[in-house]
N, CA and C atoms of all chains as a GROMACS GRO file, in nm:
protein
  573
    1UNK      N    1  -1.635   0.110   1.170
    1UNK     CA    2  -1.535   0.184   1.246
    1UNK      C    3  -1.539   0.331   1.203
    2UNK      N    4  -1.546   0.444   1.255
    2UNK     CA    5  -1.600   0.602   1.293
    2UNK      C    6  -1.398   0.607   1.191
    3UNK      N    7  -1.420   0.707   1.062
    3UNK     CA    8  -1.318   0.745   1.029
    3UNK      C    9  -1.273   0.898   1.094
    4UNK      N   10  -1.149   0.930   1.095
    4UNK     CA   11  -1.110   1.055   1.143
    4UNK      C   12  -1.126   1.088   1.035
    5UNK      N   13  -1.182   1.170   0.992
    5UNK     CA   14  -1.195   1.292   0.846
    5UNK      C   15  -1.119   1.379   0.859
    6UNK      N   16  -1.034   1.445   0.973
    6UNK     CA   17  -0.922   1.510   0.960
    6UNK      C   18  -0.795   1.500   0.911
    7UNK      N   19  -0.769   1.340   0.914
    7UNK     CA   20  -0.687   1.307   0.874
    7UNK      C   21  -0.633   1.248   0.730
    8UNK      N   22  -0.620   1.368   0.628
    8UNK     CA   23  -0.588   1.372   0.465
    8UNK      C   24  -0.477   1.232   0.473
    9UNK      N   25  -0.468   1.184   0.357
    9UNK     CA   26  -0.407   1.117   0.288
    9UNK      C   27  -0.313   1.159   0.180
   10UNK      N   28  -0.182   1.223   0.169
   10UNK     CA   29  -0.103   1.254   0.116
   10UNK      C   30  -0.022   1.207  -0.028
   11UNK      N   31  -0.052   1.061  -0.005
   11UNK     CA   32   0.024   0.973  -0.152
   11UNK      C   33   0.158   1.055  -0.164
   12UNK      N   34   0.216   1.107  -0.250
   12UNK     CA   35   0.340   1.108  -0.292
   12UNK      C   36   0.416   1.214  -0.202
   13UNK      N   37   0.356   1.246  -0.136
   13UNK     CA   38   0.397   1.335  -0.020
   13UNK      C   39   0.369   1.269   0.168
   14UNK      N   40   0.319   1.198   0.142
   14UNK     CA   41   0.322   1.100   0.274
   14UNK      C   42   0.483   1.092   0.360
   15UNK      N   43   0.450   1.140   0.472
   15UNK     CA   44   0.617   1.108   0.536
   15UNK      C   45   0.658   0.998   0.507
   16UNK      N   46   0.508   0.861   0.594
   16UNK     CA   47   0.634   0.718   0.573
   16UNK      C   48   0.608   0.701   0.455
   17UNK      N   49   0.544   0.728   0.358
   17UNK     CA   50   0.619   0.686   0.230
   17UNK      C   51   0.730   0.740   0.182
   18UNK      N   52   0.768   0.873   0.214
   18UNK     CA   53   0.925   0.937   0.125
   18UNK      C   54   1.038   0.846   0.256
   19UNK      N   55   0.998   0.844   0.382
   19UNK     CA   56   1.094   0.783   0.450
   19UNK      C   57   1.145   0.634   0.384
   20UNK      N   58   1.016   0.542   0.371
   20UNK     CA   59   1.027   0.398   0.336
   20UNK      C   60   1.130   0.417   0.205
   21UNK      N   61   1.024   0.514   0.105
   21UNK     CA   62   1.095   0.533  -0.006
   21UNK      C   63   1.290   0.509   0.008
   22UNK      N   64   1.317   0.621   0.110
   22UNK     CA   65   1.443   0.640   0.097
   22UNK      C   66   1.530   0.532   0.112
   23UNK      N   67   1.488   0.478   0.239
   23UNK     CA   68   1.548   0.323   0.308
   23UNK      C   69   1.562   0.238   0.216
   24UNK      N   70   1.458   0.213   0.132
   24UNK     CA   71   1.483   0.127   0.002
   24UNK      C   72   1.534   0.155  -0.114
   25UNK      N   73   1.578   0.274  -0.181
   25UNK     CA   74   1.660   0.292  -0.269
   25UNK      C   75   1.780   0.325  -0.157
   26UNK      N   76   1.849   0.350  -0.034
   26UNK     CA   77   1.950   0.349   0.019
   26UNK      C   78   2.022   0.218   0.071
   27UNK      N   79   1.891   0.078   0.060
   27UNK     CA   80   1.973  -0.032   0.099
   27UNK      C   81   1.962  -0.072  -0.009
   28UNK      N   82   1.920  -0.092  -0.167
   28UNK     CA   83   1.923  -0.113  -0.240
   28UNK      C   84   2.076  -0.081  -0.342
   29UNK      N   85   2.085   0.065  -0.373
   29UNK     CA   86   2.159   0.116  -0.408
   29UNK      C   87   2.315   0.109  -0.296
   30UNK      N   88   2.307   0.168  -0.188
   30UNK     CA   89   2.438   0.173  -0.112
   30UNK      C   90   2.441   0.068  -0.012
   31UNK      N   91   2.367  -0.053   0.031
   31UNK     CA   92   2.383  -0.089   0.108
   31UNK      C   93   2.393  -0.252   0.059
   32UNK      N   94   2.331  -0.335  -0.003
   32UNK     CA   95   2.325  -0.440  -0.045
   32UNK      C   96   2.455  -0.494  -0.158
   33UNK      N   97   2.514  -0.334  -0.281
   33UNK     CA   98   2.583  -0.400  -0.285
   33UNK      C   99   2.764  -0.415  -0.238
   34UNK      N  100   2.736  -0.352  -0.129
   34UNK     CA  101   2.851  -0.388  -0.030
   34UNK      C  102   2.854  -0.469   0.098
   35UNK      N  103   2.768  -0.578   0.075
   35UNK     CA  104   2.729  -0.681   0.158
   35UNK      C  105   2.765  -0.818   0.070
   36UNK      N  106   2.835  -0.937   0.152
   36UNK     CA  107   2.856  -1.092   0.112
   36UNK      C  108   2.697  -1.106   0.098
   37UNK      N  109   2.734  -1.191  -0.013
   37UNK     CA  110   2.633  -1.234  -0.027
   37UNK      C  111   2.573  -1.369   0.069
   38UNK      N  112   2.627  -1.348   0.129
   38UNK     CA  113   2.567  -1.476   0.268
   38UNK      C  114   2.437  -1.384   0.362
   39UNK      N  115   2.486  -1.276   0.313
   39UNK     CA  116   2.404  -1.192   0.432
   39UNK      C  117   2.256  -1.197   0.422
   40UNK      N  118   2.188  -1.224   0.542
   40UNK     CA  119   2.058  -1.262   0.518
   40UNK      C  120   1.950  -1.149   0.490
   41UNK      N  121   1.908  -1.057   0.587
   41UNK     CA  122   1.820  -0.963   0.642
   41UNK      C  123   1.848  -0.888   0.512
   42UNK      N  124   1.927  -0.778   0.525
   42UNK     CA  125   1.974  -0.657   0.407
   42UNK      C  126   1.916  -0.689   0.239
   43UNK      N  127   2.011  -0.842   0.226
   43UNK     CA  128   1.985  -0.893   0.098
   43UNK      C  129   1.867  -0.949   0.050
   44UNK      N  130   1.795  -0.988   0.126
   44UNK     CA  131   1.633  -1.094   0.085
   44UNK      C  132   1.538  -1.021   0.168
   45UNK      N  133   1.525  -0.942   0.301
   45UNK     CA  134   1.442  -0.899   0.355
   45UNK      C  135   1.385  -0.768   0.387
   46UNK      N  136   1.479  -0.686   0.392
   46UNK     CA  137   1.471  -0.558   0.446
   46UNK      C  138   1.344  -0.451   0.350
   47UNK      N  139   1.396  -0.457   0.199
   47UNK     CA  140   1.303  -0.412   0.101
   47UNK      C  141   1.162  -0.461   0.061
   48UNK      N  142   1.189  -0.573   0.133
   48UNK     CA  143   1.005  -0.625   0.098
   48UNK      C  144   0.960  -0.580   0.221
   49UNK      N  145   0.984  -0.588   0.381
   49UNK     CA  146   0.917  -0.534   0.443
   49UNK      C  147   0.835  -0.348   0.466
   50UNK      N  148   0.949  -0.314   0.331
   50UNK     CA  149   0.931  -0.165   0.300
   50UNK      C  150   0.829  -0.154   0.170
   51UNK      N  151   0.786  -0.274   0.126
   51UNK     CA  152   0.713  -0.260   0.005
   51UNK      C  153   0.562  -0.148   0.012
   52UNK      N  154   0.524  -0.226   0.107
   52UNK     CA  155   0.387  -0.173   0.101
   52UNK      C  156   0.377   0.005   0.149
   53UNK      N  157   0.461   0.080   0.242
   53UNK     CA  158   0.465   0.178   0.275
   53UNK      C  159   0.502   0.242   0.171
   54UNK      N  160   0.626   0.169   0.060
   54UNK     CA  161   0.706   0.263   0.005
   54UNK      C  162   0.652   0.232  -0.156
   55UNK      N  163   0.545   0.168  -0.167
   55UNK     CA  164   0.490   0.125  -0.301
   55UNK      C  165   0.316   0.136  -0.303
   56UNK      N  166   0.283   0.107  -0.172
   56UNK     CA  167   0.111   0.145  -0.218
   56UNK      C  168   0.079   0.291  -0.211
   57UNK      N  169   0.138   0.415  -0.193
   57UNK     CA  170   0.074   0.506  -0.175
   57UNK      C  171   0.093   0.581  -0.342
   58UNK      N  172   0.182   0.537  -0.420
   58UNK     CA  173   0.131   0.534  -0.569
   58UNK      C  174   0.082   0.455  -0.626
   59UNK      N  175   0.034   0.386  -0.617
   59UNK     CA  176  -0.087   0.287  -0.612
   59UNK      C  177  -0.243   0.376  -0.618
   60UNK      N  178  -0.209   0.421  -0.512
   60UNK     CA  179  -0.358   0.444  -0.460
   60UNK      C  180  -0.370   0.568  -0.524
   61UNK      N  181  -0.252   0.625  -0.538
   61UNK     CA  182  -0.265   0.809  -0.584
   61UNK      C  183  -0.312   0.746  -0.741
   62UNK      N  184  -0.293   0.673  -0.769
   62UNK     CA  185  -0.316   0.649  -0.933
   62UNK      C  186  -0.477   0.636  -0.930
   63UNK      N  187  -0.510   0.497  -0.882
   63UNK     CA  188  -0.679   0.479  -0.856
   63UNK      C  189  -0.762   0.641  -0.856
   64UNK      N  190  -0.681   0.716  -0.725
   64UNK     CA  191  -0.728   0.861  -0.692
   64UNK      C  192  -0.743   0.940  -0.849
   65UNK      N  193  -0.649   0.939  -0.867
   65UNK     CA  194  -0.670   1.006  -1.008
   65UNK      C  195  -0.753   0.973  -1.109
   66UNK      N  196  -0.780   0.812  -1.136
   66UNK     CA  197  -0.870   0.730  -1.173
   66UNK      C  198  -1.014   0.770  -1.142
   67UNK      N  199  -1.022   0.788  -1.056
   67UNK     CA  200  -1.165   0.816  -1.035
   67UNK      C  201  -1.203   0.712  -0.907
   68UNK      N  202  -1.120   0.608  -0.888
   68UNK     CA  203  -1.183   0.423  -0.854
   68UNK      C  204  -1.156   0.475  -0.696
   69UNK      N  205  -1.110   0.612  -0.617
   69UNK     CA  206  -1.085   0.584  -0.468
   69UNK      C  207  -1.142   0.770  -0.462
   70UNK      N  208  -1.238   0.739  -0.397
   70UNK     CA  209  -1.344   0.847  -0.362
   70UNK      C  210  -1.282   0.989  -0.269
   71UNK      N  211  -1.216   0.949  -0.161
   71UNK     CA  212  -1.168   1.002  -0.081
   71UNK      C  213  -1.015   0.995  -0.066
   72UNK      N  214  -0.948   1.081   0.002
   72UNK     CA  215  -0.806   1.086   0.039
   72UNK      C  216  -0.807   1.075   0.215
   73UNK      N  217  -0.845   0.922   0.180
   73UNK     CA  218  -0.822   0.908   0.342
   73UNK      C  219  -0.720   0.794   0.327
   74UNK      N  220  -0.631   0.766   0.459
   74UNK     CA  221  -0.554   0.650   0.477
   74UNK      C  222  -0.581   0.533   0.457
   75UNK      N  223  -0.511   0.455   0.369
   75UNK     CA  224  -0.511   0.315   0.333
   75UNK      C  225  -0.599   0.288   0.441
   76UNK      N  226  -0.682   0.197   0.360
   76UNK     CA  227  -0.782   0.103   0.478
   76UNK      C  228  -0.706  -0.040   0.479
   77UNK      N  229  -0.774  -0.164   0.567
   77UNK     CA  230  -0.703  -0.270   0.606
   77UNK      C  231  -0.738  -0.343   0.454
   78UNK      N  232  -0.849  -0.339   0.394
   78UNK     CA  233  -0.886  -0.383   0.301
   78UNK      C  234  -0.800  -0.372   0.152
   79UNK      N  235  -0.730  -0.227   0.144
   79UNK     CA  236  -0.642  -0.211   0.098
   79UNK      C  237  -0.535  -0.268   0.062
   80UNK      N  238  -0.488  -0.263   0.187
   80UNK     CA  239  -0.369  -0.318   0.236
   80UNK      C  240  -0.340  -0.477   0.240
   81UNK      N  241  -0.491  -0.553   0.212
   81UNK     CA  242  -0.450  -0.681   0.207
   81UNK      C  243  -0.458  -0.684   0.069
   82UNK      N  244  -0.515  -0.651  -0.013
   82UNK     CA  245  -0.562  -0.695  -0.108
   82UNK      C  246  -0.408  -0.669  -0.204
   83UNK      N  247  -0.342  -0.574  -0.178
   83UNK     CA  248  -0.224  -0.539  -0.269
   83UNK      C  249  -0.145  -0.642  -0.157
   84UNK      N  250  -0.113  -0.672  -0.036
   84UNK     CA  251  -0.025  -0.826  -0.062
   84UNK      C  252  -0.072  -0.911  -0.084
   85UNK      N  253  -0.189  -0.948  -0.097
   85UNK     CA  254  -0.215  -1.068  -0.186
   85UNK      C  255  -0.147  -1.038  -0.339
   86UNK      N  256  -0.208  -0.963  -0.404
   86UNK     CA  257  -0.154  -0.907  -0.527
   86UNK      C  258   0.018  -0.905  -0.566
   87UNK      N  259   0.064  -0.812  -0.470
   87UNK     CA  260   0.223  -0.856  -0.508
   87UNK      C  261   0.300  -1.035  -0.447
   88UNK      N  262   0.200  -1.062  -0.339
   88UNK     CA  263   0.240  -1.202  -0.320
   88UNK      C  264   0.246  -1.263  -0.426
   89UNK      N  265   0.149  -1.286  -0.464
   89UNK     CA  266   0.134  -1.354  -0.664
   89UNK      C  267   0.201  -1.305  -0.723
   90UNK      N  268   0.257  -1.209  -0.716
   90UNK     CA  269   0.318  -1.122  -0.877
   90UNK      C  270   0.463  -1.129  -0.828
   91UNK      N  271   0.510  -1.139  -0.770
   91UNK     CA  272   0.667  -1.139  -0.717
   91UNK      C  273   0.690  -1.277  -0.670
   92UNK      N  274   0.597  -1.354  -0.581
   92UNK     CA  275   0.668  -1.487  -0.562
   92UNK      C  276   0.588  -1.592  -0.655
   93UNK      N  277   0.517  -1.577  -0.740
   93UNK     CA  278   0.476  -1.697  -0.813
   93UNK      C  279   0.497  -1.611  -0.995
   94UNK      N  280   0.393  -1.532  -1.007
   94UNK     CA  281   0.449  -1.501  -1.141
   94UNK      C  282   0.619  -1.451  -1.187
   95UNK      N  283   0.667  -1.370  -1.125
   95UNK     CA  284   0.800  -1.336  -1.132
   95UNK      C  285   0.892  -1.446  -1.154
   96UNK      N  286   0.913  -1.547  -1.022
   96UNK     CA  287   0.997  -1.629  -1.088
   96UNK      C  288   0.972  -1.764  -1.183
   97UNK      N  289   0.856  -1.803  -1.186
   97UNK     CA  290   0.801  -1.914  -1.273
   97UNK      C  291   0.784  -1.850  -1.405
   98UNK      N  292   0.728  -1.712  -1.440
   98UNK     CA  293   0.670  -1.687  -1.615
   98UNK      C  294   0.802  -1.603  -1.622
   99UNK      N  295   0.821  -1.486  -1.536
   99UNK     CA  296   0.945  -1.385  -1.606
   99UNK      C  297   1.077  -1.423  -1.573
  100UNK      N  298   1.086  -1.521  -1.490
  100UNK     CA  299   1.208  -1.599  -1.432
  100UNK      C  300   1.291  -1.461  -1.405
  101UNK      N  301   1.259  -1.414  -1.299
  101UNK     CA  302   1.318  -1.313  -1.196
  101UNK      C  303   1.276  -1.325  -1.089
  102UNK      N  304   1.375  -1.301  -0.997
  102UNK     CA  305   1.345  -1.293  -0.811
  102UNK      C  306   1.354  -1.453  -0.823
  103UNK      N  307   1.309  -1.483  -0.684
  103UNK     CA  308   1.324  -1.606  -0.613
  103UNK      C  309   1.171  -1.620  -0.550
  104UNK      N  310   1.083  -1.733  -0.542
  104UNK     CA  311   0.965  -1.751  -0.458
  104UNK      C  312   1.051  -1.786  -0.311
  105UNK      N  313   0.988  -1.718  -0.235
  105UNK     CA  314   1.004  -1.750  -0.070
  105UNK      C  315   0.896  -1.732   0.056
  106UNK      N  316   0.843  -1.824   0.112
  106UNK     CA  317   0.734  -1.764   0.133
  106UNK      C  318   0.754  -1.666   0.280
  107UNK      N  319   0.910  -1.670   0.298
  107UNK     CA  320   0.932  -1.567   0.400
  107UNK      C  321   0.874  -1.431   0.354
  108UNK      N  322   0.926  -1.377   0.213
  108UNK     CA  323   0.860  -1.260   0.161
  108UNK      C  324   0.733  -1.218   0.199
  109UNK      N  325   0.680  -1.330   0.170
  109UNK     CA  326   0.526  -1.294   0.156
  109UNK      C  327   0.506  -1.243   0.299
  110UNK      N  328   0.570  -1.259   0.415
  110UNK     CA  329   0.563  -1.250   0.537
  110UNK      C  330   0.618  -1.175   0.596
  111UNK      N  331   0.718  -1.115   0.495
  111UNK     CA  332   0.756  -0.951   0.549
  111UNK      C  333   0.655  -0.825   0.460
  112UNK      N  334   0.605  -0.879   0.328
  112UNK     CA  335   0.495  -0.830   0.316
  112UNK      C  336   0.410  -0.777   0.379
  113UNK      N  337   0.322  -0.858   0.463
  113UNK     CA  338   0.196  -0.924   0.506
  113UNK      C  339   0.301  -0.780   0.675
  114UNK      N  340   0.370  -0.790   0.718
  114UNK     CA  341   0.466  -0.757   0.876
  114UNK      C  342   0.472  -0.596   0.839
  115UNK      N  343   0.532  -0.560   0.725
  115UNK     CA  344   0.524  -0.441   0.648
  115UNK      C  345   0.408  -0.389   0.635
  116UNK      N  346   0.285  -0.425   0.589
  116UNK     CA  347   0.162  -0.376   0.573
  116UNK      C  348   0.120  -0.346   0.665
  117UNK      N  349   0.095  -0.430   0.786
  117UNK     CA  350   0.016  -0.416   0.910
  117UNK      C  351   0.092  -0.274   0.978
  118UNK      N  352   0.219  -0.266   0.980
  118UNK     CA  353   0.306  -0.180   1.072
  118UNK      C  354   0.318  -0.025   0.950
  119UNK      N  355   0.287  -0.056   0.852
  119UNK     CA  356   0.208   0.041   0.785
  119UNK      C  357   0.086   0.124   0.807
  120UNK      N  358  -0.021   0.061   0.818
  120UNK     CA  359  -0.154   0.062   0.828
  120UNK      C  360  -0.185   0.082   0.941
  121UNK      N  361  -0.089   0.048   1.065
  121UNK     CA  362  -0.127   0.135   1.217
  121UNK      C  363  -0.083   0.229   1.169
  122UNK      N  364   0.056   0.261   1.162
  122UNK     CA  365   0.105   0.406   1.156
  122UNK      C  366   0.002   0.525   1.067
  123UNK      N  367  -0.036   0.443   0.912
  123UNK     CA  368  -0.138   0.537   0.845
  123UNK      C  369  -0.239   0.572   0.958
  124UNK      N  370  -0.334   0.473   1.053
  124UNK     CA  371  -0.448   0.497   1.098
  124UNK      C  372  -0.422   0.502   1.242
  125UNK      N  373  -0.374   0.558   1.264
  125UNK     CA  374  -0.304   0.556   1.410
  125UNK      C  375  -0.385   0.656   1.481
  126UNK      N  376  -0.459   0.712   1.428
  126UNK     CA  377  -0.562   0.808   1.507
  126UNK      C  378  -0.698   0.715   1.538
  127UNK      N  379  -0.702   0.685   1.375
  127UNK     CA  380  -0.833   0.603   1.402
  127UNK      C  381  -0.842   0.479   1.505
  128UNK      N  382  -0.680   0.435   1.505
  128UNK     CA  383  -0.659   0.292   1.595
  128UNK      C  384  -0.649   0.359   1.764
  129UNK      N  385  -0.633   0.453   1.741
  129UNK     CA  386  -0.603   0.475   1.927
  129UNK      C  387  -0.749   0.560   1.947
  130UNK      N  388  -0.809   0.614   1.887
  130UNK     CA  389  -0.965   0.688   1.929
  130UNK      C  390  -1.086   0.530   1.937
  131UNK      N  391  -1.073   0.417   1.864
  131UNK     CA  392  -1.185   0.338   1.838
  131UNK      C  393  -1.096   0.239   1.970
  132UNK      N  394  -0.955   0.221   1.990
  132UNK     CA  395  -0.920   0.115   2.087
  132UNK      C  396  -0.875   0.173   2.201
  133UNK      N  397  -0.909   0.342   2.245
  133UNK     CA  398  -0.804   0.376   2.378
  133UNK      C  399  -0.951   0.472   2.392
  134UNK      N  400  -1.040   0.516   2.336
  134UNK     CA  401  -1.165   0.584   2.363
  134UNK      C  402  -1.222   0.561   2.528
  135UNK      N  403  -1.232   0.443   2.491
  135UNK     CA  404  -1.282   0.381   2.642
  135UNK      C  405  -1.246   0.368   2.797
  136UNK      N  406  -1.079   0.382   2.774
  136UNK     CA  407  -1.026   0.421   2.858
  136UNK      C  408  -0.978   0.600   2.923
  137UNK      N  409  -0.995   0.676   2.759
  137UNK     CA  410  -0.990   0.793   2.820
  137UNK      C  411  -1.108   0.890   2.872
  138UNK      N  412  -1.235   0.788   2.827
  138UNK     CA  413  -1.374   0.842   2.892
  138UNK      C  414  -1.371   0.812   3.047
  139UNK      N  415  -1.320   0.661   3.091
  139UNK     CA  416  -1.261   0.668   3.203
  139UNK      C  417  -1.240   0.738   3.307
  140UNK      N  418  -1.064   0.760   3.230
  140UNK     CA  419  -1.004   0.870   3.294
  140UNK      C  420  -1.058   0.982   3.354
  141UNK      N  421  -1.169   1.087   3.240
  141UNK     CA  422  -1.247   1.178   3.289
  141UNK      C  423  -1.340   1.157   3.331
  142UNK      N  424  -1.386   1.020   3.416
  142UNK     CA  425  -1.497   1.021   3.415
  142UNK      C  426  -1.502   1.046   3.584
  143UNK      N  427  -1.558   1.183   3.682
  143UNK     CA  428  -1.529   1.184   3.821
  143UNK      C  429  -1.505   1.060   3.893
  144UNK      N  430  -1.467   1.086   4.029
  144UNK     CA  431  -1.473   0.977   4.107
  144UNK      C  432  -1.576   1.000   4.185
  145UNK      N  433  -2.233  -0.551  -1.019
  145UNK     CA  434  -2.074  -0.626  -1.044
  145UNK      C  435  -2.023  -0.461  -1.034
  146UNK      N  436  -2.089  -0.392  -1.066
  146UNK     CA  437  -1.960  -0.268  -1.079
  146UNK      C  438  -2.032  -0.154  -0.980
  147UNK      N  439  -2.146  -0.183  -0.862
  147UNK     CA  440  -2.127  -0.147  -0.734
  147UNK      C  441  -2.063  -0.205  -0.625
  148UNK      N  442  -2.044  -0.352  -0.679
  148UNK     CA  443  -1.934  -0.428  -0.621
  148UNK      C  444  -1.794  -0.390  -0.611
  149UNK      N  445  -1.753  -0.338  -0.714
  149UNK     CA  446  -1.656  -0.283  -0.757
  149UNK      C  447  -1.615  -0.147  -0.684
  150UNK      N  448  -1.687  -0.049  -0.685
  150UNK     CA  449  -1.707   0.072  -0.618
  150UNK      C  450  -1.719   0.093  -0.501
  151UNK      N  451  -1.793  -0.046  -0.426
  151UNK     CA  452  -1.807  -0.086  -0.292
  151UNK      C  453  -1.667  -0.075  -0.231
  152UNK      N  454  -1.597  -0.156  -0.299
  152UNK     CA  455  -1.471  -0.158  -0.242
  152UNK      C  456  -1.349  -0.107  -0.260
  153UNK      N  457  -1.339  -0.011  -0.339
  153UNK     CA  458  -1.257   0.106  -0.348
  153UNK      C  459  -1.291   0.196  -0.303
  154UNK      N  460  -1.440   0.179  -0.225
  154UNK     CA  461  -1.514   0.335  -0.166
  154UNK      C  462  -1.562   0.414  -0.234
  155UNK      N  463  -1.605   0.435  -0.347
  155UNK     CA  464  -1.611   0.524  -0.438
  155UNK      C  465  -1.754   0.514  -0.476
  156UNK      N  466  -1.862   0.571  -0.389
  156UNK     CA  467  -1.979   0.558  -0.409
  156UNK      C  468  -2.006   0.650  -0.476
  157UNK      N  469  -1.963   0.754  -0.463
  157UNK     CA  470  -1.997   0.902  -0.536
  157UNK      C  471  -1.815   0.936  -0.588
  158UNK      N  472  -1.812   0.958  -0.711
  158UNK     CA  473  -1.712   1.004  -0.742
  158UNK      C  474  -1.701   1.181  -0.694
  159UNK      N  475  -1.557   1.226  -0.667
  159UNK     CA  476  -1.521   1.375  -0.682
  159UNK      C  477  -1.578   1.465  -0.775
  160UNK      N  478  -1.665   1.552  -0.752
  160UNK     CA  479  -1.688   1.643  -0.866
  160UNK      C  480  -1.590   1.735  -0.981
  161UNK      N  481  -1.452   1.672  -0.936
  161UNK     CA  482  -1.383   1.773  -0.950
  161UNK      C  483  -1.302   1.648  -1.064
  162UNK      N  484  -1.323   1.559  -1.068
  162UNK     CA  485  -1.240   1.476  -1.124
  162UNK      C  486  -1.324   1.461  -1.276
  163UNK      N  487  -1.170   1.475  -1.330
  163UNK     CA  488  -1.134   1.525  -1.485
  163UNK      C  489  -1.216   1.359  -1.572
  164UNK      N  490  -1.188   1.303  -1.515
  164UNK     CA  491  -1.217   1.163  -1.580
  164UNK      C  492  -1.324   1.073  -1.511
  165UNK      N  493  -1.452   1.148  -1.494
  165UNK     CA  494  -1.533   1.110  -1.403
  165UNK      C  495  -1.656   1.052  -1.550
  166UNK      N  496  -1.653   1.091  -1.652
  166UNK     CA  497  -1.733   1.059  -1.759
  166UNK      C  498  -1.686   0.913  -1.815
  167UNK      N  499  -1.595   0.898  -1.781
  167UNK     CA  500  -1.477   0.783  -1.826
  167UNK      C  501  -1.583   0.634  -1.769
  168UNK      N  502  -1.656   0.556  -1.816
  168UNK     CA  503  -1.656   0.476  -1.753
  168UNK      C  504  -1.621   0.345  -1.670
  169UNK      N  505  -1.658   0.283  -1.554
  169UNK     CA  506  -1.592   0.264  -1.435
  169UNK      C  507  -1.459   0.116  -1.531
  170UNK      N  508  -1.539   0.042  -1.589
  170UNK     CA  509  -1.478  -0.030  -1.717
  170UNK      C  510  -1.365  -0.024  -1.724
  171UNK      N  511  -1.362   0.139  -1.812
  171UNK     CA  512  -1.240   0.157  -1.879
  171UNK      C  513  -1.118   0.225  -1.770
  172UNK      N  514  -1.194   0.269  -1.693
  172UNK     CA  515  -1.074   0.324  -1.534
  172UNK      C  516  -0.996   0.207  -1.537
  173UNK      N  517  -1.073   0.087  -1.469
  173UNK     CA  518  -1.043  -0.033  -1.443
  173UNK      C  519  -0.896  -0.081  -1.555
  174UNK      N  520  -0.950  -0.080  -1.663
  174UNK     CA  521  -0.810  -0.107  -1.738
  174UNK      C  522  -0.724   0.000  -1.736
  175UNK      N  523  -0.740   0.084  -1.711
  175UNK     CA  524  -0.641   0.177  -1.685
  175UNK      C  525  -0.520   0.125  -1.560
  176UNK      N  526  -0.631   0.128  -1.448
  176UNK     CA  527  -0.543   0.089  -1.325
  176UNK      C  528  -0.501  -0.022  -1.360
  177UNK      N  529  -0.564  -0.140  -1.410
  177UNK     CA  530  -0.475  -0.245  -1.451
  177UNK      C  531  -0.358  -0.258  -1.548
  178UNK      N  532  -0.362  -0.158  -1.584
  178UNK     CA  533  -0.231  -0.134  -1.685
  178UNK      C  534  -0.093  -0.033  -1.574
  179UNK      N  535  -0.182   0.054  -1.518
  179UNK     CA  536  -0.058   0.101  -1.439
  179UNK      C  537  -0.047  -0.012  -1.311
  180UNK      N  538  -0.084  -0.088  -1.301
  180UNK     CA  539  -0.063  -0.172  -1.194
  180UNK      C  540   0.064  -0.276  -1.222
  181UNK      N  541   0.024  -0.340  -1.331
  181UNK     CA  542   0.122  -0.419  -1.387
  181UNK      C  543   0.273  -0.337  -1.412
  182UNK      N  544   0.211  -0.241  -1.480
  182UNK     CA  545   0.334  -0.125  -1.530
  182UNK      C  546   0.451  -0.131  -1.376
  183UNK      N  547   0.382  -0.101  -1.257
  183UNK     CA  548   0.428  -0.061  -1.160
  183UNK      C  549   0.483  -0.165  -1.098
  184UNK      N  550   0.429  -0.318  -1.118
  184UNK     CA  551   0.460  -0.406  -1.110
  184UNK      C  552   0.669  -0.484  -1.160
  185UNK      N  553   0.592  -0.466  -1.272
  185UNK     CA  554   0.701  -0.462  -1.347
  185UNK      C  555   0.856  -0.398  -1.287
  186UNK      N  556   0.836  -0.297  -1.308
  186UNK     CA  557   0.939  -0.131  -1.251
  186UNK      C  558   1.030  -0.242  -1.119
  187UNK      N  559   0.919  -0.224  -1.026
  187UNK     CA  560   0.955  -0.308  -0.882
  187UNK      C  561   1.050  -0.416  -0.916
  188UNK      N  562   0.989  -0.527  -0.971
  188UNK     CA  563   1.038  -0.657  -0.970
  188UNK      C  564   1.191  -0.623  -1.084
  189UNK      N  565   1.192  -0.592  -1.210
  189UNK     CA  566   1.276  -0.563  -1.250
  189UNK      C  567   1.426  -0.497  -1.193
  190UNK      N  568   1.350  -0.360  -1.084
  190UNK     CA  569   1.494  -0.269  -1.039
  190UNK      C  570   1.528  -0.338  -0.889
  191UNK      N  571   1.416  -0.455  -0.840
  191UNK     CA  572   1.506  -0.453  -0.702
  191UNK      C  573   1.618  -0.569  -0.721
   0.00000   0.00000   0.00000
């Protein structure tokens, strides 16, 4: 797949990451705990679907610094699975079985997995509409 | 094993500009695996 090279990779300056960022220390901090605890979405869901936007792009700025990620281009899909697999294990199986914290659910893993993808268009959203809408806008210009 | 490695972080040619490019790929590796966990940790602990 043809990368846009115009399009830098920001890490700690990334919009949706300071946005995600915010949403999750704002339902975290002001919003969860003025909610019953019956409440479903807010309390068990909302912050994991923000994980990956609002947690891999220091991730990756670290690797970057590391040496281990060559370029400052947008999370690839490869990326992006590989760290929910990674926090899948580390939050719903190690967390509550070895450090006995959090809860295993495998809904998580599935706002994970919902979070990443709706991540990873938005990161590549040039690259996703030039390699899947190309064809139609050659089309368009193409005389009658 | 450790163009395997490089394969998939992309990192065929490191940055010329990067400070820790003598560092070998090894010891990066435990690096990131230490801030990984580290970061790990942070997460699971504060949410």
């Amino acid at each position: 797949m043809p990368r846009d090279l115009g399009s830098a990779f920001h890490y700690g300056r990334d919009v949706l990451f300071l946005v995600s960022s915010a949403l999750y220390l704002t339902n975290r901090f002001f919003i969860k705990p003025h909610l019953s605890g019956h409440e479903y979405f807010f309390h068990g869901h909302f912050n994991d679907c923000l994980l990956v936007p609002a947690a891999l792009p220091l991730f990756l700025g670290t690797y970057r610094a590391l040496g281990l990620r060559a370029a400052d281009i947008p999370p690839t899909w490869r990326e992006v699975l590989a760290h929910v697999v990674l926090w899948s294990f580390f939050f719903e199986v190690l967390g509550p079985d070895w450090l006995h914290r959090g809860t295993a659910d495998a809904w998580d893993v599935l706002c994970y997995a919902a979070g990443g993808l709706a991540a990873w268009l938005l990161w590549n959203r040039r690259t996703v509409a030039n390699t899947y809408f190309k064809t139609s806008a050659c089309e368009r210009n193409m005389p009658q | 094993m450790a163009a395997h490695i490089k394969s998939f972080f992309g990192s065929h040619s490191l940055a010329a500009d990067n400070p820790v490019r003598h560092i070998s790929l090894f010891i990066r590796l435990f690096f990131a695996a230490v801030a990984v966990t580290l970061y790990n940790l942070v997460i699971l602990y504060a949410s």
